[in-house]
N, C-alpha and C positions, 0 to 999 in steps of 0.2 A: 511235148505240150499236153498231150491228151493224158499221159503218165501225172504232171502236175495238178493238174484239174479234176481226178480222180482222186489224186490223194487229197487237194482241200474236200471235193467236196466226203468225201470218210470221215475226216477229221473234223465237219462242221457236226454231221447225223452221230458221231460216235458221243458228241458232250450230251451228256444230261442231263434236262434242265428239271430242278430239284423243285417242288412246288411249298409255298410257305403257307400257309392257311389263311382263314379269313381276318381281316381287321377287326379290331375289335370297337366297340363304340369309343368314341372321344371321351375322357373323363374330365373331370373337374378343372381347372385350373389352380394349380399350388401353390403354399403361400410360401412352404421351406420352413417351417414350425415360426413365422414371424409372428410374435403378436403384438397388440398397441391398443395403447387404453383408449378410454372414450373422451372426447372433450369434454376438460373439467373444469369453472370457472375459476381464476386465479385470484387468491385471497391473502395478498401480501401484509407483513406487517415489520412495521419503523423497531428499528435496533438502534438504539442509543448512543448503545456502546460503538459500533461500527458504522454510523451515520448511515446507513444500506436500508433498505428494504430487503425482508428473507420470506422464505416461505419453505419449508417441510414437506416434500409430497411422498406419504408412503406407493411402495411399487413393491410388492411381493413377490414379483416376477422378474424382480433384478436381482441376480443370485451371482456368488461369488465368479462361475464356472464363466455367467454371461460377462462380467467384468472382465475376465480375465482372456474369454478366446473371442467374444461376442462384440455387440456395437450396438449401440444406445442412443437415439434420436431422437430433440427435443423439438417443439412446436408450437408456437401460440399463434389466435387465429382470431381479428374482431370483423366486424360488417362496420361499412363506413357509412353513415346512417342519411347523409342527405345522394348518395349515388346506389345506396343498397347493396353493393358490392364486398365480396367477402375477400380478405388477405392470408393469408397464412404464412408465415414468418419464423426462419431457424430462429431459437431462441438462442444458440450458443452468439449469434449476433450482435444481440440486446443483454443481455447477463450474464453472469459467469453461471454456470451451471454442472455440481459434484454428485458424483454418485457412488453410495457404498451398497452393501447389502439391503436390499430391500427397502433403501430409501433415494429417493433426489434432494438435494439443496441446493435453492436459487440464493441467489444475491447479486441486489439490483442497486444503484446509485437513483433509479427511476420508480415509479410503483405501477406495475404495470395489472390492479387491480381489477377483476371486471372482464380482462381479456379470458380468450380459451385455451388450455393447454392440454397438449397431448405428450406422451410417449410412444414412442417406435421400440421393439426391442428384436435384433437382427442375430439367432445363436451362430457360435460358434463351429463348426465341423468340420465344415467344406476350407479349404486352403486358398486361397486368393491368389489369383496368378491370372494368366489366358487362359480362362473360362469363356463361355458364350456372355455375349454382350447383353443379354436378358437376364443373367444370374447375379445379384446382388453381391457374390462370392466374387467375383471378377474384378471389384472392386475396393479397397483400401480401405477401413474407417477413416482415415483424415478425407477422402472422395468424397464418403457418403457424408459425412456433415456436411461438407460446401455444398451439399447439393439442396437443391428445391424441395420442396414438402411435392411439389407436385411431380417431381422427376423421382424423388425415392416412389412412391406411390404407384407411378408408374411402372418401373426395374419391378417390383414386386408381384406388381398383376393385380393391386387394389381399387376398387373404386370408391371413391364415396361417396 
């Protein structure tokens, strides 16, 4: 007995404990290079030819590479004027909405003139799978559309 009690306690004083250094200060919160344009009021106009409402919105920062591995998120936003309160609304909802290089194209049966709209643009890199449930990567583009303007915003770490 006194043989085993000798040997833990050797074998407790023999490990090393290896010391890490100090923490360093908290930094910023990250966005993962997201960027999203500013609410911009939407300025539809009647196509004739296609009974529709369109509207054109350049986006310089929709680039082939983002098309191709990234995810792109639409948003219109009005204030309801007799409760004050503000909506914010997936646009793929209400419109069809295409996107090539450096441009959006809407088209609407509706004219949704007046309202705010935004872009989200989410790059590609990171590989989508079980990631941590706070990384936008963790999740599908078909996800991230269904999702809330307030729930993307969120995943992201935005406020606004």
């Amino acid at each position: 007995m006194l043989g085993a009690l000798l040997f833990i306690s050797i074998s407790f004083t023999a490990c090393e404990k290896t010391e890490t250094g100090a923490t360093g200060p908290q930094g910023a919160t990250g966005t993962a290079n997201v960027q999203y344009a500013t609410w911009n009021a939407l300025d539809m106009n009647f196509s004739s030819s296609d009974s529709a409402y369109t509207q054109t919105i350049t986006a310089d920062s929709i680039t082939q590479s983002i098309l191709d591995s990234g995810v792109v998120l639409t948003y219109m936003k009005y204030t309801d004027p007799s409760t004050n309160q503000t909506t914010v609304l997936n646009t793929a909802g209400y419109m069809d909405v295409f996107f090539t290089a450096g441009t959006i194209n809407l088209y609407s049966y509706y004219d949704y003139t007046g309202l705010y709209f935004r872009y989200v643009i989410i790059p590609g890199g990171v590989p989508t799978g079980r990631l941590a449930a706070s990384s936008a990567s963790a999740y599908s583009k078909e996800a991230l559309q269904k999702m809330s303007y307030e729930e993307v915003m969120k995943l992201l770490g935005q406020q606004e």
